[in-house]
C-alpha positions as CSV (number, residue, x, y, z in Angstrom):
1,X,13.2,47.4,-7.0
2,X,14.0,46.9,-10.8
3,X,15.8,44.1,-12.2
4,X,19.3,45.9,-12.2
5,X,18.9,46.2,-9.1
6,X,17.9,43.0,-7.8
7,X,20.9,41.8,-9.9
8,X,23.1,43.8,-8.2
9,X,21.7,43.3,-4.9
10,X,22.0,39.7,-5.3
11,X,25.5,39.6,-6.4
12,X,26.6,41.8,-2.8
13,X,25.3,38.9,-0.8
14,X,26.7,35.9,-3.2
15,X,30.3,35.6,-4.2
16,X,29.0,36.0,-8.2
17,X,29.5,38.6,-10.3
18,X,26.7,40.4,-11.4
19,X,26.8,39.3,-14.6
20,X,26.8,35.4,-13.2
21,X,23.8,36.6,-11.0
22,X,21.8,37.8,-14.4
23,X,22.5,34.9,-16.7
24,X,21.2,32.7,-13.5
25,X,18.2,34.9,-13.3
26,X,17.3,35.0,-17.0
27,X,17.8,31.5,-16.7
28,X,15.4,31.0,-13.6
29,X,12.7,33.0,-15.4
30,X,12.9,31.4,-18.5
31,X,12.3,28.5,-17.1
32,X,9.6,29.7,-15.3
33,X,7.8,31.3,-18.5
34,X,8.1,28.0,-20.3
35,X,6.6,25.8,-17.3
36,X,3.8,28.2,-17.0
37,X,2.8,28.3,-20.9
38,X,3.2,24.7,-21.0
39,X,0.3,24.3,-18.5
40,X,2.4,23.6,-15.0
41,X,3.2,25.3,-11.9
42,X,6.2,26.9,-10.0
43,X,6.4,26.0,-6.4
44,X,9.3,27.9,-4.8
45,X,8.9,26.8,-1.2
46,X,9.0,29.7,1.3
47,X,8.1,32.0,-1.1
48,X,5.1,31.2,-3.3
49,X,3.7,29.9,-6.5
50,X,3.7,30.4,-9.9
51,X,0.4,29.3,-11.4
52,X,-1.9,30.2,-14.4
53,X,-5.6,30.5,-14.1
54,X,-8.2,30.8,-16.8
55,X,-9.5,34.3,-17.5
56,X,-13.5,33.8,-19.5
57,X,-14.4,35.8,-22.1
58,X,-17.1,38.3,-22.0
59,X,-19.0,41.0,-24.1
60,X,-17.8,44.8,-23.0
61,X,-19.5,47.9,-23.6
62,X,-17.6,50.0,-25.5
63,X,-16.3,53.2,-24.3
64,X,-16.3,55.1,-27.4
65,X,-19.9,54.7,-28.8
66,X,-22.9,52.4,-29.2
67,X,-22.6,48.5,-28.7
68,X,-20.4,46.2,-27.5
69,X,-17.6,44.1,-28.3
70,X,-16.3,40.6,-27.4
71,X,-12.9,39.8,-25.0
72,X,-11.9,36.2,-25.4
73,X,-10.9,34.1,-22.9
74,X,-6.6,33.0,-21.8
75,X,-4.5,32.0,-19.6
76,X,-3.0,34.6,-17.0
77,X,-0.7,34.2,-14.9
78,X,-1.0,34.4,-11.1
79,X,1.4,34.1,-8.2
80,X,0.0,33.1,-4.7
81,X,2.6,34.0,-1.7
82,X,3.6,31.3,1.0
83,X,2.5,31.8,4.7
84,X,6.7,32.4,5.6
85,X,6.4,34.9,2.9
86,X,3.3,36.9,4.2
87,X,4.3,36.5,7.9
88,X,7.7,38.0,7.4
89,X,5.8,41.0,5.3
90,X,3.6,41.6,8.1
91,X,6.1,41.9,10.7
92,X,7.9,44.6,8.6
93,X,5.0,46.0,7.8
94,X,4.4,47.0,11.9
């Protein structure tokens, strides 16, 4: 599923208009982004959180020719799923 269509999707089981339901998405992930680059986390009970974790830099060999060559380290961002969310994957999943 895309955006549009989690927009759309969203506004069929809301009484908003699909253009409400994208401002208040854009909204929600904006949000998001900014608490995540500002260090924090995103709990959205029932369904997970939003977290960053450090990713360390390292020395690659390089695929084209002799040597190697360095990858610093960041931030990435993870997302970790609740138990609700999991259990109600697995039951579809049988």
């Amino acid at each position: 599923m895309n955006k549009r269509r989690l927009i759309a999707a969203a506004a069929r089981r809301s009484s908003q208009t699909q253009g409400q339901v994208r401002e208040a998405l854009e909204s929600v992930l904006a949000v998001i982004g900014e608490a995540l680059a500002d260090g924090d986390h995103v709990l959205l009970t029932g369904f997970g959180r939003f977290d960053t974790q450090a990713y360390s830099g390292r020395s690659l060999h390089r695929f084209d020719g002799p040597g190697t060559y360095r990858v610093d380290g960041r931030r990435v961002p993870v997302f970790r799923s609740s138990r609700q969310l999991r259990r109600k994957l697995r039951e579809k999943g049988s």
